[in-house]
N, C-alpha and C positions, 0 to 999 in steps of 0.2 A: 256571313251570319245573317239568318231572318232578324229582325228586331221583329218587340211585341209590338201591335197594334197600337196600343196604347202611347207607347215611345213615338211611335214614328207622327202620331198624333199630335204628339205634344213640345216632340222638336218640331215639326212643320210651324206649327202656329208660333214656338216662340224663336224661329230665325226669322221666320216674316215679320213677325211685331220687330223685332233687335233690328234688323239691316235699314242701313240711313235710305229707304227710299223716297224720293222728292213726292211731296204731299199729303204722304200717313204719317201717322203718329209712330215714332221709334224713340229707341234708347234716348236720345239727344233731343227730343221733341214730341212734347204733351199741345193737343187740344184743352180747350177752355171746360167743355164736358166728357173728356174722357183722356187717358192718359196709359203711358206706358205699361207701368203695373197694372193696370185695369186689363189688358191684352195678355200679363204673365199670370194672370189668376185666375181667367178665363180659360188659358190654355188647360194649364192644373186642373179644373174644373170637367172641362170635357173628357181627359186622357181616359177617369175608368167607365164611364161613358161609351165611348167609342171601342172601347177593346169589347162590348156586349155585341157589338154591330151583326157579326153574325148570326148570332142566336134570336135574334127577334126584328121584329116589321123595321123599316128605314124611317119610317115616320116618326114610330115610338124613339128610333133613338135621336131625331131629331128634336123631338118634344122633349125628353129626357134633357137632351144637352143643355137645351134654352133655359129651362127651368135648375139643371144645375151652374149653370153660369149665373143667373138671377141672385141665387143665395150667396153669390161674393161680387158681383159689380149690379150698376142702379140702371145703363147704359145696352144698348146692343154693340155686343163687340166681335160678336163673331156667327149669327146668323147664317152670312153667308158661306163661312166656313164650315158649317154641320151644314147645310146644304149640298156641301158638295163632297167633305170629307165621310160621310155617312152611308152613303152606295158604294164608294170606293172601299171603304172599311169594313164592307159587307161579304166582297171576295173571297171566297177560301183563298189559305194562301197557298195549295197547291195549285191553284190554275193560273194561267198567264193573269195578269190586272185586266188588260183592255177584254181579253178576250170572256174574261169571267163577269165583266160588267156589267155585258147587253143583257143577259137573262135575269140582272138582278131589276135593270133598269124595267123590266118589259114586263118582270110579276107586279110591279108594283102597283096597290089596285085604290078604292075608293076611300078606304081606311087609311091608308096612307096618307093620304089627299085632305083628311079630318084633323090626323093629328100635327101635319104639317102646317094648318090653317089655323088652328093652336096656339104651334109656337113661333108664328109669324105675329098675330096678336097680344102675347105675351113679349116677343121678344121689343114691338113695335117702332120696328123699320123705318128711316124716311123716306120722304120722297114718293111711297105710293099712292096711285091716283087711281080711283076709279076707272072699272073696266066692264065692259056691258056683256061680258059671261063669265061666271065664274069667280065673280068680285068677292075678294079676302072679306064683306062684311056679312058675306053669306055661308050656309052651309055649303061645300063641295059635295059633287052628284058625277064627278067624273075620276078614275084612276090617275095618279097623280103625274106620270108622264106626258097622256094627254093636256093635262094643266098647264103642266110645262109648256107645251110645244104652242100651245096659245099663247104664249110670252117672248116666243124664242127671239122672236126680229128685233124686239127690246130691252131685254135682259140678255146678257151674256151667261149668268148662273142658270137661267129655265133654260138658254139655247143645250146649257152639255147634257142636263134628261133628253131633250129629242134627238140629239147626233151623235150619241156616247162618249163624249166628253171629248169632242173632235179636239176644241182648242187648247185644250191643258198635254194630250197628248202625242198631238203632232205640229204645236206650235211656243207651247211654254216648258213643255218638258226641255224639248231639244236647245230650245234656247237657254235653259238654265245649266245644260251638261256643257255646250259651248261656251259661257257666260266663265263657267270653274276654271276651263281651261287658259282662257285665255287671261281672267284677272288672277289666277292663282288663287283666290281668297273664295272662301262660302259666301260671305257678303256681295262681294263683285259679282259672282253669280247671280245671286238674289236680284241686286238691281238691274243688272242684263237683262232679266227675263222681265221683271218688273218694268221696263223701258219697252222691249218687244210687244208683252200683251198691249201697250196702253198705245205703243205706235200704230200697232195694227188692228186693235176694235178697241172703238171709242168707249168710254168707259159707260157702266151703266148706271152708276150712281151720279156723276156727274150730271147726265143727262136727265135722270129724273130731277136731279133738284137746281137747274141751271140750264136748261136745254138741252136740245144737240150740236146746235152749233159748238156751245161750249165743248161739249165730250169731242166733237171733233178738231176742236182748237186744240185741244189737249193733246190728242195722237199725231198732229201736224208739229208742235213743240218737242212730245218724245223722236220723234222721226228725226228732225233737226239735230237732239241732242247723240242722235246715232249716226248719222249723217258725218258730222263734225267730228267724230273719233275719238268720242268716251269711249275705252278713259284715258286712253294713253294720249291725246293730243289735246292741247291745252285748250283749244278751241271748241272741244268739246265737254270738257270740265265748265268752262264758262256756261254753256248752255245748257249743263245739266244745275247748276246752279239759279242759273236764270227760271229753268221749268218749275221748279221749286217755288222761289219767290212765288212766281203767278200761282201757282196750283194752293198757295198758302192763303195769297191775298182775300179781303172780303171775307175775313173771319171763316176761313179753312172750308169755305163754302164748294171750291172744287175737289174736295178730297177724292180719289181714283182709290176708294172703296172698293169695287168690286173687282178691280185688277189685283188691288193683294189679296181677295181670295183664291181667288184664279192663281197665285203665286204662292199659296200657302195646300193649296191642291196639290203644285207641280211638286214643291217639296215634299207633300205623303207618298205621293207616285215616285219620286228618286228616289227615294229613303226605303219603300218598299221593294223595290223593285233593284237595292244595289245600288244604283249609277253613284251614289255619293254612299263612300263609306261610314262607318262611325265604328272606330273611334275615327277623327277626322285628320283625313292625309293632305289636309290643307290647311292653310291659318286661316283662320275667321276674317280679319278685316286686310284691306289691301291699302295701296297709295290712291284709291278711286276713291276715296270717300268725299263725300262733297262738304257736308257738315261742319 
């Protein structure tokens, strides 16, 4: 069974807010300025949003979303997830996903580029720094993939405009159908892939507001905590625990922001695409939970 757009939208984003993963904000754990609910009213917010996606420019529904997430949180909560979930949501659902993506990615023209600068302004992001072409404080002059691809070596969200969305589909997806399998639970999947994207590219919120070093301490600790043999080995519990603490410390200053969008992508992409049924032939939490 297709689910609507809409659905696949709106469980993505609230298994990713739900699943305990070390750093974000979940069920079991609010930020000082934003919290749980804030992520479940947001989702709500976007779903009839995004079931438009086909029918009009990616930008507008990117600008749409921000502004509908505005009228029920104060916070950016999901930015990066209309980023990314908004091209994808764009697909007919008769054409393969990956394969229907490139042409959405490739019309995308200068207009786009307007009203995604918009609702970056509006939605006002941290952590971004001035950049000597193209900078968010100016009008955009370029198609918005272009845009992208000027960001890609430091953003992980610009990198999937320029390479079609390489890492959500040949390194998060797979990781999160692996993840099902082997914790039995939707959650254990969730932090699977959650652990993989952040082992394998450092994050990019991190690194705007903390370095790189940091974002690459961060993927050397998720690495460890894979390493060690979460979940089923105790040693690797410990360290998924451990990553937690640090990624918490210093007032949630390392939060791996842009790996749950990247994990809230893979979820639209399974959820469309099948690999996870619904109704769900899995239980939700497992004995991985670190919390």
């Amino acid at each position: 069974m297709t689910l609507p757009l809409g659905l696949c939208a709106q469980l993505a984003c609230i298994w990713e807010a739900t699943a305990a993963k070390p750093g974000n904000v979940h069920r079991y754990r609010d930020f000082a300025d934003v919290t749980y609910l804030d992520f479940l009213q947001s989702a709500a917010a976007i779903a009839p949003v995004l079931t438009k996606a086909r029918r009009q420019p990616v930008g507008q529904t990117i600008l749409e979303g921000v502004r509908a997430t505005r009228r029920v949180v104060s916070t950016n909560t999901n930015l990066g997830v209309l980023l990314l979930l908004a091209p994808l949501a764009a697909v007919h659902e008769d054409l393969d996903l990956r394969a229907g993506l490139e042409p959405v990615l490739a019309d995308l023209d200068a207009e786009d580029s307007r009203a995604v600068y918009r609702a970056i302004r509006l939605a006002e992001p941290g952590g971004l720094a001035r950049v000597s072409e193209q900078d968010i404080s100016v009008e955009p002059s370029l198609p918005l993939r272009q845009i992208m691809a000027l960001s890609a070596k430091r953003d992980l969200i610009a990198r999937q405009y320029a390479n079609n969305f390489h890492e959500v589909f040949t390194s998060g997806v797979p990781a999160l159908v692996l993840g099902l399998g082997e914790t039995a639970s939707v959650e254990g999947a969730i932090i699977a892939c959650h652990l993989h994207l952040l082992a394998t590219h450092p994050d990019s919120l991190i690194a705007r507001k903390c370095g790189r070093a940091e974002a690459e301490e961060s993927s050397r600790r998720a690495r460890r905590v894979l390493e060690y043999g979460w979940p089923t080995i105790a040693a690797g519990r410990v360290a998924l625990a451990d990553l937690d603490a640090w990624l918490r410390a210093e007032g949630n200053s390392r939060n791996p922001g842009t790996t749950a969008d990247l994990v809230a992508a893979c979820l639209f992409v399974a959820l469309r695409e099948g690999r996870i049924a619904v109704p769900l032939q899995h239980p939700w939490t497992a004995a991985c939970r670190h919390a």
